[in-house]
VOBA-1610 file (N, C-alpha, C; in pm, whole numbers, padded with zeros to 5 digits, always signed):
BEGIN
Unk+01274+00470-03598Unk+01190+00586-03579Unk+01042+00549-03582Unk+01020+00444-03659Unk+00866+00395-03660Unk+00827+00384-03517Unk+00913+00281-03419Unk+00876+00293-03313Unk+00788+00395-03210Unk+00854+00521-03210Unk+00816+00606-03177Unk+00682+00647-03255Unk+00668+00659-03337Unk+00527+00673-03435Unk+00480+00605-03347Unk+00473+00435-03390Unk+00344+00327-03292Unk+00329+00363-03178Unk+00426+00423-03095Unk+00432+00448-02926Unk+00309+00575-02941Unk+00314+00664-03013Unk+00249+00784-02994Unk+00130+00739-03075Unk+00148+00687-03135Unk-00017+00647-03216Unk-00139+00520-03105Unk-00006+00462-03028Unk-00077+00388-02934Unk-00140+00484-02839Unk-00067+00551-02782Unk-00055+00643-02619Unk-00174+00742-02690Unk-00183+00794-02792Unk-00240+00917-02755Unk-00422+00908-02724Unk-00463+00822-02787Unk-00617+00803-02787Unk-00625+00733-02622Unk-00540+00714-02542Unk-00529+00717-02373Unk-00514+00831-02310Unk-00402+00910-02384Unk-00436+01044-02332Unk-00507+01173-02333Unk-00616+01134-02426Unk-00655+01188-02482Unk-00864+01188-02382Unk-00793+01050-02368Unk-00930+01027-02321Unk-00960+01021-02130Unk-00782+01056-02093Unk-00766+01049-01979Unk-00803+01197-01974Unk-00734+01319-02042Unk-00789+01412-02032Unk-00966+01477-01999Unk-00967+01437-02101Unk-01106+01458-02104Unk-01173+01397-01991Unk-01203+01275-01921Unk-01259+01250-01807Unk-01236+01333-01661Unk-01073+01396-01667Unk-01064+01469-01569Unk-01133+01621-01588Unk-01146+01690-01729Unk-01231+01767-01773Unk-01348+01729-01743Unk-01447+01662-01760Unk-01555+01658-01691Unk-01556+01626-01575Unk-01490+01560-01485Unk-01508+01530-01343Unk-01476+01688-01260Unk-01398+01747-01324Unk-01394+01896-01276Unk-01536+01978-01310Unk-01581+01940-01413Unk-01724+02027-01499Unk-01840+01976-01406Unk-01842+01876-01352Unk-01948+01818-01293Unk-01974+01817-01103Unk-01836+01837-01101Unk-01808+01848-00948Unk-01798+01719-00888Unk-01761+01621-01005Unk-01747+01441-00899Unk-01611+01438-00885Unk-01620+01366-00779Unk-01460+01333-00710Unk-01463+01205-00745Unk-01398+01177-00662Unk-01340+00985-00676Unk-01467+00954-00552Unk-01420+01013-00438Unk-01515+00985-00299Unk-01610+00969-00345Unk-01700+01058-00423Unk-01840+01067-00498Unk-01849+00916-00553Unk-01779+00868-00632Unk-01798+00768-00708Unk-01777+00608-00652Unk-01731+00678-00522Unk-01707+00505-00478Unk-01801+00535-00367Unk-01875+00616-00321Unk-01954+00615-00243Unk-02091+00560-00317Unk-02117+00552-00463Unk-02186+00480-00578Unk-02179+00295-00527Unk-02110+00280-00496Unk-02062+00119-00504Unk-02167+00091-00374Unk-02155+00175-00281Unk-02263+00096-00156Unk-02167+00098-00010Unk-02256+00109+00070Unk-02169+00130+00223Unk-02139-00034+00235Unk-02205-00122+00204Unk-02197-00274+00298Unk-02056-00320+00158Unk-01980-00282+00104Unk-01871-00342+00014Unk-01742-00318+00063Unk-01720-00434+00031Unk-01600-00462+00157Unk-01447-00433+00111Unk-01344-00359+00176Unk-01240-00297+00125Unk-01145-00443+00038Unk-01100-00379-00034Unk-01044-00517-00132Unk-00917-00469-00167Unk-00854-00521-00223Unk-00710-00501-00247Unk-00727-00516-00436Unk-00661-00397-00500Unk-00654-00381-00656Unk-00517-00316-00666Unk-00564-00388-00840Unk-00447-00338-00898Unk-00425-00216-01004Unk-00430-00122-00926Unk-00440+00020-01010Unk-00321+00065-01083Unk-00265+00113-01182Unk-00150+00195-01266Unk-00001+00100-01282Unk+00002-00024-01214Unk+00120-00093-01221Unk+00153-00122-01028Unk+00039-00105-00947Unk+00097-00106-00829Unk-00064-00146-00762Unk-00035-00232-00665Unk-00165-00302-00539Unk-00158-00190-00463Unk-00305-00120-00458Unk-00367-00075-00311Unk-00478-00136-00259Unk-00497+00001-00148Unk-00592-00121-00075Unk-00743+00011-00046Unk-00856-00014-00132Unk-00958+00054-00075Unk-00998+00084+00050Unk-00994+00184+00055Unk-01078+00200+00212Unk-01243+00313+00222
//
């Protein structure tokens, strides 16, 4: 049963904080587009590794 304790004592200060960023990105009116349009027009599409899976920026 401890397990579950560490699992939720790990996870929650992630979800906690995942929340909240989508709370302000709604409060503020930024998207994702908004934020990678930050990075610069001349940056070149790249391939990452987001959530457990490769995409590809565009």
């Amino acid at each position: 049963m401890w397990e579950l304790e560490a699992l939720a004592i790990y996870l929650t200060p992630f979800l906690i904080i995942g929340i909240a960023i989508r709370f302000l990105m709604k409060r503020y009116g930024v998207d994702l587009a908004d934020v990678q349009k930050q990075a610069g027009t001349n940056r070149e599409p790249r391939r990452v590794f987001l959530l457990g899976g490769w995409r590809s920026e565009e």
